[in-house]
N, C-alpha and C positions, 0 to 999 in steps of 0.2 A: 430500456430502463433495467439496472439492475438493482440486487438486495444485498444484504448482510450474507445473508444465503449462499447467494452465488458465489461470492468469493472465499465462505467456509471450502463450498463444494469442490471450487478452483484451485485453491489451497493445498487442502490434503489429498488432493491426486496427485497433488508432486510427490516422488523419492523425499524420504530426511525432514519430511516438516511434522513439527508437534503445534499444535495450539495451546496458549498458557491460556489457564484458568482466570477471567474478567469478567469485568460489564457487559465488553463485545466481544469484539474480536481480536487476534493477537497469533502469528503465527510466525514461528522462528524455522531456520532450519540451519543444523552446525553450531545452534546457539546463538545463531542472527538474526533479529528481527528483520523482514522483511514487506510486511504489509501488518496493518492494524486500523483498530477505529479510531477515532479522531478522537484527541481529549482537548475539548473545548475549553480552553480558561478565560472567562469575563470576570475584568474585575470585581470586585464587591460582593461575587454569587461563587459557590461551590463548582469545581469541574465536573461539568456534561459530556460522558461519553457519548457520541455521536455515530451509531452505526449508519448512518447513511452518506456518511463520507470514508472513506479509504485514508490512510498515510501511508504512501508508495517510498522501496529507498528507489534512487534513480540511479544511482552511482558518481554523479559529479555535477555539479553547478552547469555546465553547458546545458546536459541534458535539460535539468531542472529549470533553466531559460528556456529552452526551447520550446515544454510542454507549457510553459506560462505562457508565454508571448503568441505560442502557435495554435494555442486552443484553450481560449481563458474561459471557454464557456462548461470546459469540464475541470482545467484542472487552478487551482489558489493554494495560497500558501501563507503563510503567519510569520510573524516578527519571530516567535519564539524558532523555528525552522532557518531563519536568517545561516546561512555559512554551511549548513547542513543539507546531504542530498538528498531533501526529504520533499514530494510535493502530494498533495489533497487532492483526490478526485472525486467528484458528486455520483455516487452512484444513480443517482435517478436521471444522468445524464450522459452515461455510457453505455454503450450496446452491449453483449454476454461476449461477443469477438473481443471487440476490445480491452474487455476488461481480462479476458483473456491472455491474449498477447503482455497487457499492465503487470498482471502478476507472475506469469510466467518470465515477464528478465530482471524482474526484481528478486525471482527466486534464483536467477540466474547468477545474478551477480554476486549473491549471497551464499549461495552453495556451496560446501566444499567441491573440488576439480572431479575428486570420483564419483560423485554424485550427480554433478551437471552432467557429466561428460555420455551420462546412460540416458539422458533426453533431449531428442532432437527436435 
């Protein structure tokens, strides 16, 4: 089980990442969003930031099938996300490894070259 926490913590040990000022969580790096809280939209009620879900970028619809189809118990995803490499992870149903590994190639993919290229 991870928190909000963890993934602050996870976050900003990367090179290049700044966290924008929210509800939750929000952390760019290059000016790229890479990980964030969930903003919940039901209709009829006000948007619920949701820190105990993740929005991971994944890099491309395969990936983003993969993690649905191959582990639907951590990660979902929203009509509003439809076409975008965007998928949902439950933190209260990821390990600290994992979530680990989650943010680190999402910061990967989003990095500039000289910045990734200093973490192996």
């Amino acid at each position: 089980m991870t928190t909000e926490e963890d993934v602050r913590r996870i976050a900003l040990a990367l090179p290049g990442v700044e966290e924008i000022p929210s509800e939750g969580f929000d952390f760019r790096v290059g000016g790229k969003g890479f990980v964030w809280s969930y903003p919940e939209r039901v209709p009829g009620r006000r948007r619920e930031i949701r820190t105990d879900v993740a929005v991971l970028y994944v890099g491309d619809e395969a990936e983003k099938q993969a993690l649905l189809l191959g582990e639907p118990e951590l990660f979902f995803t929203h009509p509003t996300y439809d076409g975008l490499p965007l998928v949902m992870v439950r933190l209260e149903r990821v390990d600290e490894a994992r979530l680990e590994e989650l943010v680190l190639d999402a910061w990967r993919m989003r990095a500039p070259a000289e910045l990734a290229d200093r973490v192996t």
